[in-house]
LUMNUZA-685471 format. One record per residue: residue number from 1; x, y, z of N, C-alpha, C in turn; residue in three letters. Coordinates in steps of 0.05 Angstrom, whole numbers, padded with zeros to 5 digits. Each point is the difference from the previous one (the first is absolute). Example, Ala and Ser with C-alpha at 12.3 -4.5 7.8 and 13.67 -1.06 7.14 Angstrom:
BEGIN
1; 00264; -00114; 00156; -00018; 00024; 00000; 00018; 00024; 00000; ALA
2; -00007; 00021; -00014; 00016; 00024; 00001; -00015; 00022; 00014; SER
***
This chain:
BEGIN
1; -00827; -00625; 01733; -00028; 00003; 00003; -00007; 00028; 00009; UNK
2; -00019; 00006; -00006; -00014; 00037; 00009; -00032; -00013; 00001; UNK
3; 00005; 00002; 00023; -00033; 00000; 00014; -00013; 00019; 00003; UNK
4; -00021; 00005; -00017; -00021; 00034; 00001; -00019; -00020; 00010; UNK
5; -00029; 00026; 00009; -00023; -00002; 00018; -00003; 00023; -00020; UNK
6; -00030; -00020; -00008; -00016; 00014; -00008; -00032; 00005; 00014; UNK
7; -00013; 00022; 00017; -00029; 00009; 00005; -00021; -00012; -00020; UNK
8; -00025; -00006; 00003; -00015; -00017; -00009; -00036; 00013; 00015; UNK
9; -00013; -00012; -00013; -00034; 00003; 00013; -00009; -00028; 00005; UNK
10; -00010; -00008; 00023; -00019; -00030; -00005; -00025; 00011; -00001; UNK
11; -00019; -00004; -00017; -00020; 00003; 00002; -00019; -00023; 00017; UNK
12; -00009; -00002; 00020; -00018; -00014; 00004; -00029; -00007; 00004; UNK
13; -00006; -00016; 00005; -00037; -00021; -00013; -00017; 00020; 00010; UNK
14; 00000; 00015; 00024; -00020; 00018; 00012; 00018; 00028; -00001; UNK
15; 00020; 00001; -00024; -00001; 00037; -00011; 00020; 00014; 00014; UNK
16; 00007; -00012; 00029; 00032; 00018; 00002; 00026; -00010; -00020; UNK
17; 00020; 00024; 00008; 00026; 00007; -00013; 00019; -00017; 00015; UNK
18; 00018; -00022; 00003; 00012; -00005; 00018; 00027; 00007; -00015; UNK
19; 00024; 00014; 00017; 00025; 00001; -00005; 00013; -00020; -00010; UNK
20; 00011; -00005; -00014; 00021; -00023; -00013; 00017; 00012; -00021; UNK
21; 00020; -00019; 00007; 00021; -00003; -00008; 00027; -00020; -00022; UNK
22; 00009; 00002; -00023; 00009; -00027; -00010; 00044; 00012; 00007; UNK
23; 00005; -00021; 00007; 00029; -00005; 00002; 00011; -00016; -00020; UNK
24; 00021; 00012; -00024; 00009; -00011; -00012; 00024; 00009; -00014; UNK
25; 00012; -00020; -00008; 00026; 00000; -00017; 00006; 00017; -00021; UNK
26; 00014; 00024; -00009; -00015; 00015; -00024; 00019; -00009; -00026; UNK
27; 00023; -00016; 00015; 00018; -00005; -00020; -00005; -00030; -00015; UNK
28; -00015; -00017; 00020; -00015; -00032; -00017; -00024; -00004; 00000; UNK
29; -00003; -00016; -00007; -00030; -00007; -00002; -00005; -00031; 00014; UNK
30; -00023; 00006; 00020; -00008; -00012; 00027; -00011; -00021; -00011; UNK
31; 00004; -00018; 00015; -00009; -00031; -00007; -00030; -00016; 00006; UNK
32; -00004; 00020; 00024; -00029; -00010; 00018; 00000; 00021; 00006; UNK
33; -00029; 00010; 00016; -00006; 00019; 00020; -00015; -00005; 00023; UNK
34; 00019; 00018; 00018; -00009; -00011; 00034; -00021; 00017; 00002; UNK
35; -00033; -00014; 00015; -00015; 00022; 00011; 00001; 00001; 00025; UNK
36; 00004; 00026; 00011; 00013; -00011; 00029; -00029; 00024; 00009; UNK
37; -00008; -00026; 00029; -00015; 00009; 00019; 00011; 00011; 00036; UNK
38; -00004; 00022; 00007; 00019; 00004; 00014; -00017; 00003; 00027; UNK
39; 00015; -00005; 00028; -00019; -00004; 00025; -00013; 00020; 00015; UNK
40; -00009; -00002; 00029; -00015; 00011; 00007; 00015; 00024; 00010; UNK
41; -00013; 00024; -00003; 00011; 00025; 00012; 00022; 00012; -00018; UNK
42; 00011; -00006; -00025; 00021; 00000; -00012; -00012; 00017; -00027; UNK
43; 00029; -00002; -00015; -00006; -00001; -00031; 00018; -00005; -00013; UNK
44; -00004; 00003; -00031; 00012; -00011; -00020; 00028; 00005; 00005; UNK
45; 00005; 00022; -00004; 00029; 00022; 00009; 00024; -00029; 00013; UNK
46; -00009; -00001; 00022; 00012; -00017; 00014; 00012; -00025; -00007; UNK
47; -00003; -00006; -00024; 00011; -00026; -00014; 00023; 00007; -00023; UNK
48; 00004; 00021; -00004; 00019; 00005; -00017; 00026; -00015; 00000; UNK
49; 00007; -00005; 00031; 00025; -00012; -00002; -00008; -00032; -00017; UNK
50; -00022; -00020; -00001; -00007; -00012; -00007; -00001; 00002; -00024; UNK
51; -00014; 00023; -00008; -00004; 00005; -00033; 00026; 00003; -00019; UNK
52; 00022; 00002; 00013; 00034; 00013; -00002; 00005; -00033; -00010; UNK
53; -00001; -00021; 00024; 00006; -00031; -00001; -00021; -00001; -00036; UNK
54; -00020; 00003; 00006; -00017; -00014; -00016; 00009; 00005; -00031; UNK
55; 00005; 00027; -00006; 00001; 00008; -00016; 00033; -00006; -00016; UNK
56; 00013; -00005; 00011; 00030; -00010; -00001; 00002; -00018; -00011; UNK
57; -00028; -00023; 00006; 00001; -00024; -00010; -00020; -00004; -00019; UNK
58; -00004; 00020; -00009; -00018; -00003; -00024; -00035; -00001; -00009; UNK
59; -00003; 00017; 00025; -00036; 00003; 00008; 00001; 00025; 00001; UNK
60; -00025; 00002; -00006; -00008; 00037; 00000; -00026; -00008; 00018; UNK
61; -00003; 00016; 00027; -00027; 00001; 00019; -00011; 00026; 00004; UNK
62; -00019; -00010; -00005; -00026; 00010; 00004; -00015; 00004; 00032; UNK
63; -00006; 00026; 00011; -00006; 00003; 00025; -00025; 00016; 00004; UNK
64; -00009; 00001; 00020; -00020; 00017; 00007; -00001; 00010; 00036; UNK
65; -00014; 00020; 00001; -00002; 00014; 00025; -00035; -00013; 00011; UNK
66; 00004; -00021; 00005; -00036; -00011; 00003; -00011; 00031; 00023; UNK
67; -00028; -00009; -00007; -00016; 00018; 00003; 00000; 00016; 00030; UNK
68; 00000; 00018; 00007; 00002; 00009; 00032; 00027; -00013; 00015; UNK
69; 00027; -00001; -00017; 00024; 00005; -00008; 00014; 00027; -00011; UNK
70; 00026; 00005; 00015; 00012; 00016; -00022; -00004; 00020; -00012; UNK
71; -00001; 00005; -00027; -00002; 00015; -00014; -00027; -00002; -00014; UNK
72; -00020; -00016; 00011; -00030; -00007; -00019; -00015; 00015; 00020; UNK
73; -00028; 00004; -00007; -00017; 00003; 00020; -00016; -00019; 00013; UNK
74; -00008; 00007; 00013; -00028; -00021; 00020; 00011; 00005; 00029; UNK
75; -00025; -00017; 00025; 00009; 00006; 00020; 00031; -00003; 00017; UNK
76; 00008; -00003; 00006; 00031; -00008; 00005; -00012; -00033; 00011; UNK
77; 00007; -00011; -00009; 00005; -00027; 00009; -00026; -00020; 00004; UNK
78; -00015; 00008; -00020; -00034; 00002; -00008; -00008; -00019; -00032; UNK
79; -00009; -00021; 00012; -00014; -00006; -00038; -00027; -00002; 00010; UNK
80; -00018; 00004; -00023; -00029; -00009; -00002; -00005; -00023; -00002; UNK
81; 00016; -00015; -00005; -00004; -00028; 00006; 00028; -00009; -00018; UNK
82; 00006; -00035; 00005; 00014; -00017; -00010; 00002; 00008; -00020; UNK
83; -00032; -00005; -00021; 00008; -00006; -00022; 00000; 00016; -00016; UNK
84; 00017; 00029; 00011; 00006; 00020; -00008; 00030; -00001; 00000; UNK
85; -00001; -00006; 00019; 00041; -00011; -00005; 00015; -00015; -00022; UNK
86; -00023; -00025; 00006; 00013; -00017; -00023; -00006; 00015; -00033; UNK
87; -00024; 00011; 00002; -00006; 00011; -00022; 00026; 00023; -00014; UNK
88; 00014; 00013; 00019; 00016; 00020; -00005; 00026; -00021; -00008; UNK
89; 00004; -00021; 00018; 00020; -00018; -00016; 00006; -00001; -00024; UNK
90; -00028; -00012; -00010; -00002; -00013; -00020; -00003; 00024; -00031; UNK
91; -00010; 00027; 00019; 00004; 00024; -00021; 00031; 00006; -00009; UNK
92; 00023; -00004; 00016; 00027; -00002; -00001; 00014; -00020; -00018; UNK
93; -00011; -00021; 00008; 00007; -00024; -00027; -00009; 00008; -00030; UNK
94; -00032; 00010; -00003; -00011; 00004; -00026; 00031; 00026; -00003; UNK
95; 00002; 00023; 00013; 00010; 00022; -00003; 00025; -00020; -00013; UNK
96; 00014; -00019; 00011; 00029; -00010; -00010; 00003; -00019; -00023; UNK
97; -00037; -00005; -00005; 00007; -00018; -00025; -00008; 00021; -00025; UNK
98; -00016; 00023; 00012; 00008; 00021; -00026; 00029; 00010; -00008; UNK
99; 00001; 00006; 00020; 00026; 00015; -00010; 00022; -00015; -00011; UNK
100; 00000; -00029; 00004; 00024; -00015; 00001; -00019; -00032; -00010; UNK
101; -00015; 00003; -00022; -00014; -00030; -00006; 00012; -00017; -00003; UNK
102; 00031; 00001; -00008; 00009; -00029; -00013; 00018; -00007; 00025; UNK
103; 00003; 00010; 00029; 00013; -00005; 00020; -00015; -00021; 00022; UNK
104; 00013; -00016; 00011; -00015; -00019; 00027; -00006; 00019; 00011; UNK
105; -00011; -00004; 00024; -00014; 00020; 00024; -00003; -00017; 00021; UNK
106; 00017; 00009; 00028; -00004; -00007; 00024; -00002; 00011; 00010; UNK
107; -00024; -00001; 00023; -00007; 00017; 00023; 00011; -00011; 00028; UNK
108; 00011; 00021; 00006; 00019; -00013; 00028; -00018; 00032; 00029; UNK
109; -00002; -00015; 00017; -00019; 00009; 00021; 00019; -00004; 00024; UNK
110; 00000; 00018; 00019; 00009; -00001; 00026; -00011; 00010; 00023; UNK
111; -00001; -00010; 00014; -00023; 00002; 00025; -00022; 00005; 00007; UNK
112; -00015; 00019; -00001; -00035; 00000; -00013; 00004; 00004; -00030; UNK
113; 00020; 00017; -00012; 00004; -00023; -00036; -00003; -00013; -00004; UNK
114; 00016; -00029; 00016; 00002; -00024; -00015; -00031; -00009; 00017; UNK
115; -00024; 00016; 00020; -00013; -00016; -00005; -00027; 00009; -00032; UNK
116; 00011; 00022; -00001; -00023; 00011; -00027; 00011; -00012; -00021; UNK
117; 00030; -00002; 00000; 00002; -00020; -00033; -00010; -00028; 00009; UNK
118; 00002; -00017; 00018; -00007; -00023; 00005; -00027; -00001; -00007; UNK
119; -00012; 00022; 00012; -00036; 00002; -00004; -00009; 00003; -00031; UNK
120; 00021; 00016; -00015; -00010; 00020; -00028; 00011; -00037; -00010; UNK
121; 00017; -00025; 00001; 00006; -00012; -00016; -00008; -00018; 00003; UNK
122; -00026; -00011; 00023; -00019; -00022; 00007; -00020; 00009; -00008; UNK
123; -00017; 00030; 00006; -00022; 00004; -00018; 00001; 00000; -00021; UNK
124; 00014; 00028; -00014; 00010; 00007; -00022; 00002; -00016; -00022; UNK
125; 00021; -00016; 00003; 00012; -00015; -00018; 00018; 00017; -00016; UNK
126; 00020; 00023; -00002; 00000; 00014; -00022; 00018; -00021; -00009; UNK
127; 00008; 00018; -00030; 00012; -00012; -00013; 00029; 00014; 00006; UNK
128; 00012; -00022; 00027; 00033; -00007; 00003; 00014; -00028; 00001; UNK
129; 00031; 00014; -00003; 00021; -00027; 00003; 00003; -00019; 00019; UNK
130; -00002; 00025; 00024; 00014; -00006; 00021; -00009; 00016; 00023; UNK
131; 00004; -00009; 00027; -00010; 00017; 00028; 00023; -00008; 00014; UNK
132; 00009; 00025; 00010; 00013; 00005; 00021; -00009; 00011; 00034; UNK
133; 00001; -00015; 00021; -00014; 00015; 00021; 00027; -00006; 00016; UNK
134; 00008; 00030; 00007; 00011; 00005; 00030; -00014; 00010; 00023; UNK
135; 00000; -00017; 00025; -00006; 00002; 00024; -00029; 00002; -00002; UNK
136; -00018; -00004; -00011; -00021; 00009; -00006; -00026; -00009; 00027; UNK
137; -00017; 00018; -00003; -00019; 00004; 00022; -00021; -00024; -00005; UNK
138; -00005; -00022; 00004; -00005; -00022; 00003; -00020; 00003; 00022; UNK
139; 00011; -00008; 00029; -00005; 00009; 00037; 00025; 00014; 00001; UNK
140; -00004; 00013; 00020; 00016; 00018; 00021; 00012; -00019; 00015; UNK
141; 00034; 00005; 00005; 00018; -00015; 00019; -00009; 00011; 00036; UNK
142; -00022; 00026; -00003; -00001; 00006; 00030; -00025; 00001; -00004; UNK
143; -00023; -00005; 00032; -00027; 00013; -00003; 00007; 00025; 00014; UNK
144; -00022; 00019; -00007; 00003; 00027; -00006; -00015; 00002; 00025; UNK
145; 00005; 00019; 00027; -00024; 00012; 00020; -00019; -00006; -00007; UNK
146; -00020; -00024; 00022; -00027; 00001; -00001; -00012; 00027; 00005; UNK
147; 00006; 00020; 00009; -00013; 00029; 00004; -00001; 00005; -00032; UNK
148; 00017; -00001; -00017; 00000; 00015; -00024; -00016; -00022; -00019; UNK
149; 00005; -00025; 00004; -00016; -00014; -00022; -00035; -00001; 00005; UNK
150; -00003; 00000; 00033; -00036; 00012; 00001; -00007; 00031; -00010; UNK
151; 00016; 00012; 00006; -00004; 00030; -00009; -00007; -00005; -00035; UNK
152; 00025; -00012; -00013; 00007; -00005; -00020; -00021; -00012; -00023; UNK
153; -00018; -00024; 00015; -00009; -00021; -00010; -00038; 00021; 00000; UNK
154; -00008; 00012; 00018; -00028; 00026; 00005; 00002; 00014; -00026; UNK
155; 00032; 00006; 00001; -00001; 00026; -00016; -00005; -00007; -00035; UNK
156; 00013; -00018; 00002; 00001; -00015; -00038; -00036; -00004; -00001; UNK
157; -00016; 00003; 00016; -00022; -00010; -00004; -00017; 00032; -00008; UNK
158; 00009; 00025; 00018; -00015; 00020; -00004; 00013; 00016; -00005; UNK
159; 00025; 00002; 00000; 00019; 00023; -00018; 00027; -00019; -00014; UNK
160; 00008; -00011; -00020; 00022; -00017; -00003; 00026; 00017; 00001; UNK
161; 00000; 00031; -00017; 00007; 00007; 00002; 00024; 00010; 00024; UNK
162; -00013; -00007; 00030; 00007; 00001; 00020; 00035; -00007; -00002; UNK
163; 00017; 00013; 00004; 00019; -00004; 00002; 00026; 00001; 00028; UNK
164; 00019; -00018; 00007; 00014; -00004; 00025; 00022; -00002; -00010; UNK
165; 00023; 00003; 00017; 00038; 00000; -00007; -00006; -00036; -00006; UNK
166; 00022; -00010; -00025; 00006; -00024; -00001; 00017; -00007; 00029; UNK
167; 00016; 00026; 00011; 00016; -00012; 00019; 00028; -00014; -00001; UNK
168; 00007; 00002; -00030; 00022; -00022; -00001; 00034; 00031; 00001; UNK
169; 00014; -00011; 00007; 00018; 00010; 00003; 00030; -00007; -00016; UNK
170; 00009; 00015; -00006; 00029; 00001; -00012; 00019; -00028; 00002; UNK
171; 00000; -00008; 00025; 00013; -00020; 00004; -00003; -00029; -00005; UNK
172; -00036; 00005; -00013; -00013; -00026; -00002; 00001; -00013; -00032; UNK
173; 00015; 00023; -00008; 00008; 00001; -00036; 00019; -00009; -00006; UNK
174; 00021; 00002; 00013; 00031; 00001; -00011; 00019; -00003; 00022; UNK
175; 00015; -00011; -00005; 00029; 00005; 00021; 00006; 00027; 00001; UNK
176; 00014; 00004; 00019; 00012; 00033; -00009; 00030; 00005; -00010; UNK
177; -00015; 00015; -00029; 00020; 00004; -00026; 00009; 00025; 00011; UNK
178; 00017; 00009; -00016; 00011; 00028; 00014; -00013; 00015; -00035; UNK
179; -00002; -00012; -00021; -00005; 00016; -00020; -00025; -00007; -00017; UNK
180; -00021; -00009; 00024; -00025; -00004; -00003; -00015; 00027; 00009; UNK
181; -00012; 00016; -00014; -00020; 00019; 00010; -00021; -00007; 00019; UNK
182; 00002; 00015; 00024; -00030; -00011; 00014; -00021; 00006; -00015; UNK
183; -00028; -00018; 00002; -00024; 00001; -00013; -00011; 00030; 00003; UNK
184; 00007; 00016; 00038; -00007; 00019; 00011; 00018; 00020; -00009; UNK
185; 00013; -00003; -00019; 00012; 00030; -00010; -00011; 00000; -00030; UNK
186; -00025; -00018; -00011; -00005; 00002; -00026; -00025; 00019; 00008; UNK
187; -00016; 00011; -00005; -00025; 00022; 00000; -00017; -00024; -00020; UNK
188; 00000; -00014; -00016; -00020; -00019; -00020; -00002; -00019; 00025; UNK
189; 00015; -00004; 00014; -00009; -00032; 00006; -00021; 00009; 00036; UNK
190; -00019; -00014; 00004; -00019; 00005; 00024; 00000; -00031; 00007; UNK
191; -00021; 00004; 00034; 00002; -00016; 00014; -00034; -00013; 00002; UNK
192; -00013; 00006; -00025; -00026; 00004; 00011; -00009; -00035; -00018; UNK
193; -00021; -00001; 00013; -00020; -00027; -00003; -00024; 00008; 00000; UNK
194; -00028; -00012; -00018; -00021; 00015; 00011; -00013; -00028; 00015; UNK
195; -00015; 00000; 00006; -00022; -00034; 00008; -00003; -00007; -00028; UNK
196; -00018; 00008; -00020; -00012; -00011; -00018; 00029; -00022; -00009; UNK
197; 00015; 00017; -00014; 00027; -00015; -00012; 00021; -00020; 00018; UNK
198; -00011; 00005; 00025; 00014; -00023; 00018; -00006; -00025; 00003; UNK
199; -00033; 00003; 00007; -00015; -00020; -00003; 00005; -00022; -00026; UNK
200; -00004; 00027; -00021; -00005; -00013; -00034; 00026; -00014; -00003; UNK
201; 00024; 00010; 00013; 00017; -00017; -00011; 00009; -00029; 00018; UNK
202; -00008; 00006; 00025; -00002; -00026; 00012; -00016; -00022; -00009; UNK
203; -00022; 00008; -00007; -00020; -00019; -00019; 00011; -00021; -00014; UNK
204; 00012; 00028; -00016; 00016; -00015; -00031; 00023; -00016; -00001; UNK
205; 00019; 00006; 00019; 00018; -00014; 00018; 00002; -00025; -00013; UNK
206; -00025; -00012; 00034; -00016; -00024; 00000; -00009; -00023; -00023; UNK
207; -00014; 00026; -00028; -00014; -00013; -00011; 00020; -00003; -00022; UNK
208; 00019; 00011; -00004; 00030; -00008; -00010; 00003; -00022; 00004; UNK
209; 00014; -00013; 00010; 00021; -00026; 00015; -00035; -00014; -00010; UNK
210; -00023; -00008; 00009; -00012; -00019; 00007; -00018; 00001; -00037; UNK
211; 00021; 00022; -00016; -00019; -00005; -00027; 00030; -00003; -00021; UNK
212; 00025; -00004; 00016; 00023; 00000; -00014; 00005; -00016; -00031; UNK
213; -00012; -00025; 00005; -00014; -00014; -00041; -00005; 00019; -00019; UNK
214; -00012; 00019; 00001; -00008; 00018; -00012; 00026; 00017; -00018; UNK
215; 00022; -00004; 00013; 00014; 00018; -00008; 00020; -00018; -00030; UNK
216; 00006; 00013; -00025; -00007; -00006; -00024; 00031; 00008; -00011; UNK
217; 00022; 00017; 00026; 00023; 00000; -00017; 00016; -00009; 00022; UNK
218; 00031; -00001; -00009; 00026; -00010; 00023; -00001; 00027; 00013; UNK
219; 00003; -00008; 00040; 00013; 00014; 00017; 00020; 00000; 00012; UNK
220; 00008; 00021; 00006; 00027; -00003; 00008; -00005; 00016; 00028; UNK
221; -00004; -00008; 00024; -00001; 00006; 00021; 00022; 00009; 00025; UNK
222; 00004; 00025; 00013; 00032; -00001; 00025; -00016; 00018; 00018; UNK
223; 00013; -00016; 00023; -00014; 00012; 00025; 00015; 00001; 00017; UNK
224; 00002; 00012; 00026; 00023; 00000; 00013; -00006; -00012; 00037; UNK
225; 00017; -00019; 00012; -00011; -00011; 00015; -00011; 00010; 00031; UNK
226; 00025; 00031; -00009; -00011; 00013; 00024; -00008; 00025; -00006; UNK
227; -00027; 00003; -00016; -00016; 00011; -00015; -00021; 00006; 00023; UNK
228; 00001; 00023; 00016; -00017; 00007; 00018; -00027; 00011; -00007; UNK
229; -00006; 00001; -00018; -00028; 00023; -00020; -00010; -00020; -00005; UNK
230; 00005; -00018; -00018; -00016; -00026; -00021; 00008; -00021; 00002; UNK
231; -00018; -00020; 00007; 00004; -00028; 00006; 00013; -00013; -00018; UNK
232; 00031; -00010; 00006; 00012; -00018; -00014; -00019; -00030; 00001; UNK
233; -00002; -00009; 00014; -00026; -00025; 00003; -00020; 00004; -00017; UNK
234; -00006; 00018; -00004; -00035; 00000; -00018; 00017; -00001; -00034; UNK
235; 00019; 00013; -00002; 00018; 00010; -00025; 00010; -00042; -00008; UNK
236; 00012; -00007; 00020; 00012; -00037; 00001; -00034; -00010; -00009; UNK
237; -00018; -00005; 00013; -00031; -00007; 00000; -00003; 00006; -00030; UNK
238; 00005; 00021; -00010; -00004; 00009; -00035; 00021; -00022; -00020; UNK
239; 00018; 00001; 00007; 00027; -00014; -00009; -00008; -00022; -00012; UNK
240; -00017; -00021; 00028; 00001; -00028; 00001; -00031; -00012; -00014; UNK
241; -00020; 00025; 00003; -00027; -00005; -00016; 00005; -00003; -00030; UNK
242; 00027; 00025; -00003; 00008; -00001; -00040; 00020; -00023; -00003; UNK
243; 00014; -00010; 00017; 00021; -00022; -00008; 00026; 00006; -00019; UNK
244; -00008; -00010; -00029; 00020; 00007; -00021; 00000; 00033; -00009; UNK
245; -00014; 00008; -00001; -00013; 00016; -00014; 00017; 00027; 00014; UNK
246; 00003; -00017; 00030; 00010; 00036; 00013; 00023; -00014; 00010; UNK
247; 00028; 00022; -00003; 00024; 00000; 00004; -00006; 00021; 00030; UNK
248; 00014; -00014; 00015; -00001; 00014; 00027; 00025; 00000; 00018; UNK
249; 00006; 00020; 00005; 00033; 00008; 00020; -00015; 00017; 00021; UNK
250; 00007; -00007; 00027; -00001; 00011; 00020; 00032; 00009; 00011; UNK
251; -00002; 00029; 00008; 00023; 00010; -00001; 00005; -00003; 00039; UNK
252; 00022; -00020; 00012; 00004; -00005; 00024; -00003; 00021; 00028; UNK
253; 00017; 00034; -00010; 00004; 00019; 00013; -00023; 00021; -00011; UNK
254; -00022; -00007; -00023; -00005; 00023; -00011; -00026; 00018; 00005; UNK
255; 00000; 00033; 00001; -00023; 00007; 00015; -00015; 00000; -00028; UNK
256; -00024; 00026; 00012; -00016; 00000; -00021; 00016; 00005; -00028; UNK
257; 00007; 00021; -00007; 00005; 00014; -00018; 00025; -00012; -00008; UNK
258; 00001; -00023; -00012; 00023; -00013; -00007; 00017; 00010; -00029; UNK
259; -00011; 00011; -00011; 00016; 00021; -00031; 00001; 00022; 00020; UNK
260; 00012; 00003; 00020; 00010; 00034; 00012; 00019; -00023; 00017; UNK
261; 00002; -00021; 00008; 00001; -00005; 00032; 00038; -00008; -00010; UNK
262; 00011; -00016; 00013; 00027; 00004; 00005; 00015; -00029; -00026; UNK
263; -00021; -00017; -00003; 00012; -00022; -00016; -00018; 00011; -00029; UNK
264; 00001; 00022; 00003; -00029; 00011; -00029; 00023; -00010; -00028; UNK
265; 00020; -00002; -00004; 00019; -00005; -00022; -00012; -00019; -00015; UNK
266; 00006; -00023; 00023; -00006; -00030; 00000; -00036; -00003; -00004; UNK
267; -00017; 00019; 00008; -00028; -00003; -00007; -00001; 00007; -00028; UNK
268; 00014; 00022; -00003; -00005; 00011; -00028; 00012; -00031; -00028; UNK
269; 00025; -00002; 00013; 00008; -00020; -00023; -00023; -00017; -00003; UNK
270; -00014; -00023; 00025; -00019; -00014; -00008; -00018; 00002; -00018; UNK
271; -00016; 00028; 00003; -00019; 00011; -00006; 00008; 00003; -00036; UNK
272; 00022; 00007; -00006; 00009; 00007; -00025; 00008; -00032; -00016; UNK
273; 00010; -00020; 00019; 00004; -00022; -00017; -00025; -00021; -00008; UNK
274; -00017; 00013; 00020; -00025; -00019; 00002; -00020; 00012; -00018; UNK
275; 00002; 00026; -00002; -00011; 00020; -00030; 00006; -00005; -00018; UNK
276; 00028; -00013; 00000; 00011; -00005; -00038; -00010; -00022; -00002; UNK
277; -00003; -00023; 00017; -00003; -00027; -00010; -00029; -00008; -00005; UNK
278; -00017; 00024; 00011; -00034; 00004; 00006; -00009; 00007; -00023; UNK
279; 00017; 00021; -00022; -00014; 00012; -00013; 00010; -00008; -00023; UNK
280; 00025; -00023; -00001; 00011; -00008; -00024; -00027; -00031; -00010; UNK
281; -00004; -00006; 00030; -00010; -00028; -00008; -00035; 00016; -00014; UNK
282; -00011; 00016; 00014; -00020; 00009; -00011; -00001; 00026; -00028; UNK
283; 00017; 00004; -00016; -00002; 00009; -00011; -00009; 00006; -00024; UNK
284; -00020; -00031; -00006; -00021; 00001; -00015; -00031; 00005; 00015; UNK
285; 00000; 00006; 00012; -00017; -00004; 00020; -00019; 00031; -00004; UNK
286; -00020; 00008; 00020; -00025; 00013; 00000; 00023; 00030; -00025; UNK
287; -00025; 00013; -00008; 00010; 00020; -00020; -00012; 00024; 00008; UNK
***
């Protein structure tokens, strides 16, 4: 296998450029394509080792630097609203059924990812196979300083833009790897939150889990139980509203960032066997 990365444009609904990216096989030809939504403070970059698994097994993904991320512009850690997120989702999927029409398409989301693909695939509806959500932002496994959530909660009202440290720390991600890069030696990745997008995504959270029917393809859900950032409980609460529909593993030891974290092998295999069997059964399916 020879895995190239190829640079890319998202165009999105209100006119910015967002950075993206496609990972793929140059010697076969990919079976499905992953749209991968990536978390808060982060970017695309950061999943390569993922994209390495993915691509091995016969997917070519599709990524992006969401907006006030990375390599895109906007405020650092800033949307104008929700349904500007999901909207950029769902610009990522159209982007992967051009380029690749006769391929399935799953959008897999992780931590405020997995809550904009959750959001882009209850409003939305696009046309996919399959959803993947790791650890995804649902509720928060901690409440955050009442000093910062009153500050927090004024400001979304007369400046949203208003922005504060997420606060989360190195240790709250991963076990410690010895050949894991800290997040703090990347220059793309920041610590910032604004109110508007904090709020908006707690909202959506909520209205996730309590509008879960809605959702129109198979999930494949992993969370980790000592997941200090994102409520494994609200993620179980999602599980049990979809029933059949969602395949769910809770990882016993695992933090947030479970594709970096120490059993990531074993996440990756799931993730890859539960992709072949996702996209074989739907492969007459949306075009």
């Amino acid at each position: 296998m020879a895995m190239e990365c190829e640079a890319l444009t998202l165009r999105t609904r209100d006119g910015l450029d967002l950075y993206a990216r496609e990972w793929r096989d140059s010697e076969a030809e990919a079976n499905a394509v992953v749209c991968l939504v990536h978390g808060m403070g982060e970017h695309s970059g950061r999943y390569a080792e993922l994209a390495l698994r993915l691509t091995g097994a016969g997917y070519a993904v599709l990524a992006y630097d969401q907006r006030g991320h990375g390599r895109s512009p906007g405020t650092r850690g800033h949307t104008p609203s929700m349904e500007a997120l999901r909207a950029d989702a769902a610009a990522l999927i159209e982007l992967a059924r051009r380029r690749r029409p006769e391929l399935p398409r799953v959008l897999y989301g992780h931590s405020m990812g997995g809550n904009v693909a959750l959001s882009c695939a209850l409003h939305l509806q696009p046309r996919l196979h399959a959803l993947v959500l790791t650890s995804p932002w649902l509720r928060l496994a901690f409440e955050p300083p009442r000093l910062k959530l009153l500050v927090g909660r004024g400001m979304a009202r007369i400046w949203p833009a208003f922005s504060q440290s997420t606060g989360l720390q190195a240790s709250d991600l991963v076990h410690e790897l010895p050949d894991l890069p800290p997040k703090s030696a990347d220059p793309l990745v920041h610590d910032r939150i604004t109110a508007g997008m904090y709020f908006a995504l707690m909202r959506e959270g909520l209205w996730a889990i309590s509008h879960a029917d809605r959702l129109q393809v198979p999930l494949l859900l992993l969370h980790g139980l000592a997941d200090p950032v994102t409520s494994e409980r609200a993620s179980a609460e999602l599980a049990a509203a979809l029933g059949e529909r969602c395949t769910y593993a809770a990882w016993p030891d695992g933090l947030h960032e479970l594709h970096q974290d120490k059993d990531k092998a074993q996440v990756m295999d799931m993730i890859v066997d539960w992709l072949d069997a996702a996209t074989r059964r739907s492969g007459d399916g949306p075009a």
